[in-house]
N, C-alpha and C positions, 0 to 999 in steps of 0.2 A: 534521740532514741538510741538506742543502744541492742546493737547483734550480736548474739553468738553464733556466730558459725564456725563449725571446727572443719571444715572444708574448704572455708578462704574464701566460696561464694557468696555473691554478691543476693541478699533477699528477692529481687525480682528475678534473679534466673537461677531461682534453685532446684535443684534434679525432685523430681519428684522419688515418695518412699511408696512403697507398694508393701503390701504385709500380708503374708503368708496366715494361714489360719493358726500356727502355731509357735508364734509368739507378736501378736498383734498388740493387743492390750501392755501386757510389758515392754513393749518397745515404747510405748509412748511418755513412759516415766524414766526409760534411759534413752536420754537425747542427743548423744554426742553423736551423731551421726545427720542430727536435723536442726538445721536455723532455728535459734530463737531468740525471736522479734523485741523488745521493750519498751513500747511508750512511755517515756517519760509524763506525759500530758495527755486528755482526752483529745484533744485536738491529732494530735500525731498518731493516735490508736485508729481515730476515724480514717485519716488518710492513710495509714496501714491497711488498711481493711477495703479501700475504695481503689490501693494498688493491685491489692492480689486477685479481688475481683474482675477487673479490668483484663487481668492477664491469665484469669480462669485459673488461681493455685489453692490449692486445697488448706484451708486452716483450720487450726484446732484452738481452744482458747484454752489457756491453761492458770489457775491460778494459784495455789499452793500444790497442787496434782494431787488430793488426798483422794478423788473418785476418778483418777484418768483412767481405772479398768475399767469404769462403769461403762453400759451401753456396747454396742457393739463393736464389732474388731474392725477396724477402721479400713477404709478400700487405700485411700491414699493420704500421704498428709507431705506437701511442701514446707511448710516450717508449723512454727507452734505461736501463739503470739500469747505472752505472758503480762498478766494485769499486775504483776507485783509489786513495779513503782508505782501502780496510783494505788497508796495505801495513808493517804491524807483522811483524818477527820476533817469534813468542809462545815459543818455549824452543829451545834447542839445547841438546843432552845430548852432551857430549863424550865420554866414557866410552863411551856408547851408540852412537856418531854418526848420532844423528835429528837431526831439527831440526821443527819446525813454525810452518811460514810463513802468513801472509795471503794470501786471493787477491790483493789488487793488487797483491802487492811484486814485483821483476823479478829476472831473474834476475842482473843486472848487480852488484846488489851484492851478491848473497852466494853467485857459479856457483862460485868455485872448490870448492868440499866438495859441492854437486850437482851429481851428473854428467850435465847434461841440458844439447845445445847446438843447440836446434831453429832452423830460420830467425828471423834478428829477435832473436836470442838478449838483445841488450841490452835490447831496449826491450819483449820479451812478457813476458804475466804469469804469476804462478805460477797462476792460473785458468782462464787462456786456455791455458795449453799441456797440462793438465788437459783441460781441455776437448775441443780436438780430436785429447789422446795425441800430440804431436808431437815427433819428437825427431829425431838429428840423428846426426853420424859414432859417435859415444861409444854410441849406440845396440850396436855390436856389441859392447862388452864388457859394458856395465852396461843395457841393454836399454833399454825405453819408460817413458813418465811411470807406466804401468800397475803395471809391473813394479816402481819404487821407490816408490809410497806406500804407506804403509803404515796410513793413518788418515786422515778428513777429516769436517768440519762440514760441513754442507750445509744452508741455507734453503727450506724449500719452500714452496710457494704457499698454502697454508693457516695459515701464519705458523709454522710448528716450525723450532725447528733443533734436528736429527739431527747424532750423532756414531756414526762409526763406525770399526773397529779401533781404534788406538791411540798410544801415543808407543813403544811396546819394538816392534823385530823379531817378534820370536817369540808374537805376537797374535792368534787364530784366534777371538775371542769377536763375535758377534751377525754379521748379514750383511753381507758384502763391497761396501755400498755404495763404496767408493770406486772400486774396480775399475770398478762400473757407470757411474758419470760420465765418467770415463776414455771420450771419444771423443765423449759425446754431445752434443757443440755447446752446450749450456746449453739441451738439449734439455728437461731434468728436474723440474731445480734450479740455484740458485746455489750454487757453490762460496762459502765462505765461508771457511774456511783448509786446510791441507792439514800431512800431517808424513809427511817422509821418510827411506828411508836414504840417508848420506851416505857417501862415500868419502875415506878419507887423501888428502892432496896428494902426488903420486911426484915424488922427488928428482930426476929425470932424467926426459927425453919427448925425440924424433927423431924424424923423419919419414922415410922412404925414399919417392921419388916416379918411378914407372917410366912412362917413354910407350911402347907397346908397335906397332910396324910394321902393326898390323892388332887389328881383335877378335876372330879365331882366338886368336893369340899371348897375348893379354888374359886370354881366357878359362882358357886353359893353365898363366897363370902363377894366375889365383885358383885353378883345382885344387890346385896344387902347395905353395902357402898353408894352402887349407882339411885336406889331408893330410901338414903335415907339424907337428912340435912346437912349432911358431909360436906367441907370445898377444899378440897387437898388442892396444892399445884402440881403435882404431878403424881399419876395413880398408873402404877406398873405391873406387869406379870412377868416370871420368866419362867418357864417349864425344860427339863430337859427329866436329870435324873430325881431334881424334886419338884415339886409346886410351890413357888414363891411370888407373894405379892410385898411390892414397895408401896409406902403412901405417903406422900410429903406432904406439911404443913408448913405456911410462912405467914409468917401478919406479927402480930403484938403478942409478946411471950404470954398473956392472958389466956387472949384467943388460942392461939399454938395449944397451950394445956390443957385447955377445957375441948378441943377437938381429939385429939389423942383420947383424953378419957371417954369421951362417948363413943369413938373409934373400938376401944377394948369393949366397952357394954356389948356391943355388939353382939345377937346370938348366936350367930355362927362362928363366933371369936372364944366363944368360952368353951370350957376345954380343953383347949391347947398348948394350957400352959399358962403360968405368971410371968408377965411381961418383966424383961431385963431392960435398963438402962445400959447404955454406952456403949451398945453394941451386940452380936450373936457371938455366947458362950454357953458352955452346958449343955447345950444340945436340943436348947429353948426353946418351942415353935414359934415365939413372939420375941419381936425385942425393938426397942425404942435408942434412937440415935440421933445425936447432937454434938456441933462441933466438926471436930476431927474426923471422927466416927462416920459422922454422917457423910462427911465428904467420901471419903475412903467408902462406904457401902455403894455410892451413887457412880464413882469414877469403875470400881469394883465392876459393876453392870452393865457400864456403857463400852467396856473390855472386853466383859466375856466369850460374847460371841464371835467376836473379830478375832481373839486370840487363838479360837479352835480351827480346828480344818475342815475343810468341806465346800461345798457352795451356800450362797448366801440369797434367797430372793426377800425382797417386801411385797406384804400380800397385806389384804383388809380381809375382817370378816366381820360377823356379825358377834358384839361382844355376849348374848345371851346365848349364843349356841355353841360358844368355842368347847366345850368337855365333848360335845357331840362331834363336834370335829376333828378333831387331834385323834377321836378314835377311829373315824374314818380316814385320816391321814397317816398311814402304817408308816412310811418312810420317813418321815419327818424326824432330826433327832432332838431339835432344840427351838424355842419359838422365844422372842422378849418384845413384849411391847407395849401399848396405850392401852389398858383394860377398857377404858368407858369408849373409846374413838372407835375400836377397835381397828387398830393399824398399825406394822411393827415389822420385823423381822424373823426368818423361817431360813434355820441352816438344816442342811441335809447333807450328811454323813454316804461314803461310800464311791465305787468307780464312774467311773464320768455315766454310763449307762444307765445307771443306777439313781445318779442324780437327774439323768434326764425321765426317766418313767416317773420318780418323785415328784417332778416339776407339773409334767402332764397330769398327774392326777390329781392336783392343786389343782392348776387350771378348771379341770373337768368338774372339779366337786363344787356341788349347788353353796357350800358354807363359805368357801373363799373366792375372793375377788383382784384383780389387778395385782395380778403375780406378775413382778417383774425381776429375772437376775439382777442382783447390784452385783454380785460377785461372784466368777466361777471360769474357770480356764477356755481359753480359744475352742479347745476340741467342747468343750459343753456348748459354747454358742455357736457352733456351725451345725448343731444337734438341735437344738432346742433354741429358735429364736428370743430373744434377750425383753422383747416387747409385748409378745403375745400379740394373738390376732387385733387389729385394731377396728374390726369391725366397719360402723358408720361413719367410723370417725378418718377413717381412711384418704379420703377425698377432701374434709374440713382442710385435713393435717395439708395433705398436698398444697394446696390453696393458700393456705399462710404461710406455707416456705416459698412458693413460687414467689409470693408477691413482699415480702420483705430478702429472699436471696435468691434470686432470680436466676442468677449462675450455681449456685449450688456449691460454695465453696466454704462453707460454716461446715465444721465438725464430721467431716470424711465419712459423711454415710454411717453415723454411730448412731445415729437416733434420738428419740423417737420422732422428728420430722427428719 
């Protein structure tokens, strides 16, 4: 295994970091001031994790740090113990199409056959995105990280590691730990590898990309989507200063064409314009993309919001009422995400008070649900808790942290266990 420590300390007697409420979160993505750990091996991750326990040190798991702001600003953190070296593919069964991957490896080298295209997509890990369940447009056809594993190893702090489900689909034997880590920040346990189901590559993908005169019109046209014999793989909105819907198509260049055109039939589609190939020029309400293009529209989207300023929460709502919504969400400046799921991202513009009244009236409004900060500065999260009330689940929560970390030394009090 392998330490950085720029302090000369030894991993078992490291000074503990304590963090101030303003600069918590970035402190944990510049580390020269904190050990960090690297198992080469699961085996040496487990007994990483069953030292620090033992000796009561606070750890944070880290694996490309594309979400180390997420969740809250951490109370302490003795070192960081990073999954990087286990970034081994351990099988791919072609026949089957599983695969089982390493927590560290990303998904850049092997997304095309997983269909998982969360923010950060090149550079997150296959434990990090595990971790906080995060996923991306392709979420409408082929669902959450949740949803496609089907099997995972996990190190607990008492040194075991646990295997649970399987390499086959059709797997129902002993409990559904994977499902459980699925979201909990490395709340638990360390992910240690994972195996998933994977999807054939489609012969053909188009995009149709409609900007709609208003989010009335917007919403109109997802109805007429969600009830009509459409199977896009990935069906998108983004609202900020226009109304735009993405809709992807992939299968057999046949299929591809003939859904496209029934896609423009559409009556809330007519109107707005004769659809452009190869991309938006002219100033077109419609325009259909493929190739290059298409990439370039999709990478385009999954940019946007991350590139602007502001705080960032993911929220659900109900997809038939979102126009209703957004107008009772005065503060809100930009939303992008799963039209049919309804589930996505909601950046809001302005001073941290500002973003915190925004926040709470999220919360409060009957249309959105499971508002959570992914991203917004220490002074927002000592305002505005990063988890929301947790309700019933309050005490669930307790119970499954006590009884997988018992000492409490998993992810410094960031949450949500």
């Amino acid at each position: 295994m392998t330490t950085h420590d720029h302090s000369t300390q030894k991993p078992q007697n490291t000074q503990s970091h304590p963090f101030s409420a303003g600069s918590a979160s970035s402190a944990l993505n510049v580390v020269a001031d904190i050990p960090m750990l690297e198992p080469d091996t699961a085996d040496e991750l487990a007994v990483t994790l069953r030292r620090a326990s033992d000796q009561r040190q606070s750890i944070v798991i880290r694996g490309a740090g594309t979400k180390m702001d997420w969740g809250r600003a951490p109370q302490r953190v003795d070192a960081i113990l990073s999954t990087r070296r286990l970034n081994r593919l351990l099988a791919h069964a072609h026949g089957d199409l599983t695969a089982t991957i390493e927590a560290g490896a990303t998904l850049a080298r092997r997304g095309q056959c997983l269909p998982l295209d969360p923010p950060f997509a090149d550079r997150a890990t296959i434990g990090g995105i595990l971790a906080t369940n995060d996923s991306g447009p392709l979420r409408h056809r082929f669902g959450t990280p949740r949803d496609l594993v089907i099997g995972v190893q996990l190190a607990t702090t008492d040194g075991t590691l646990a295997k649970a489900g399987g390499q086959v689909v059709k797997n129902v034997a002993g409990y559904d730990l994977s499902k459980l880590v699925c979201g909990s920040f490395g709340s638990l346990a360390a992910i240690v590898s994972a195996t998933f189901k994977l999807t054939p590559l489609p012969r053909a993908s188009k995009t149709i990309v409609v900007e709609a005169p208003d989010v009335e019109t917007l919403g109109q046209i997802v109805r007429d989507v969600m009830s009509s014999q459409l199977e896009p793989i990935a069906f998108d909105i983004h609202v900020s200063d226009v109304a735009r819907l993405l809709l992807r198509f992939a299968s057999l260049p046949n299929v591809v064409d003939a859904q496209i055109e029934q896609t423009l039939a559409l009556a809330a589609l007519k109107g707005l314009g004769a659809p452009k190939r190869q991309g938006r020029d002219g100033g077109c309400a419609t325009a259909v993309t493929e190739d290059d293009a298409e990439r370039a529209v999709w990478e385009e989207h999954s940019r946007r919001l991350w590139e602007s300023p502001g705080a960032i929460v993911r929220a659900s709502w109900m997809p038939a009422d979102l126009p209703a919504a957004l107008k009772g969400a005065t503060r809100v400046t930009e939303l992008a995400g799963r039209a049919a799921v309804g589930a996505g991202l909601i950046r809001i513009d302005g001073d941290v008070r500002t973003q915190a009244a925004a926040i709470e009236q999220l919360r409060q409004s009957t249309s959105f649900r499971n508002v959570v900060i992914v991203r917004g500065s220490d002074e927002l999260k000592s305002i505005v808790d990063v988890w929301g009330p947790l309700g019933d689940r309050e005490r669930l929560f307790a119970s499954l942290k006590h009884a997988l970390d018992p000492n409490g030394i998993l992810n410094a009090g960031r949450g949500p266990l």
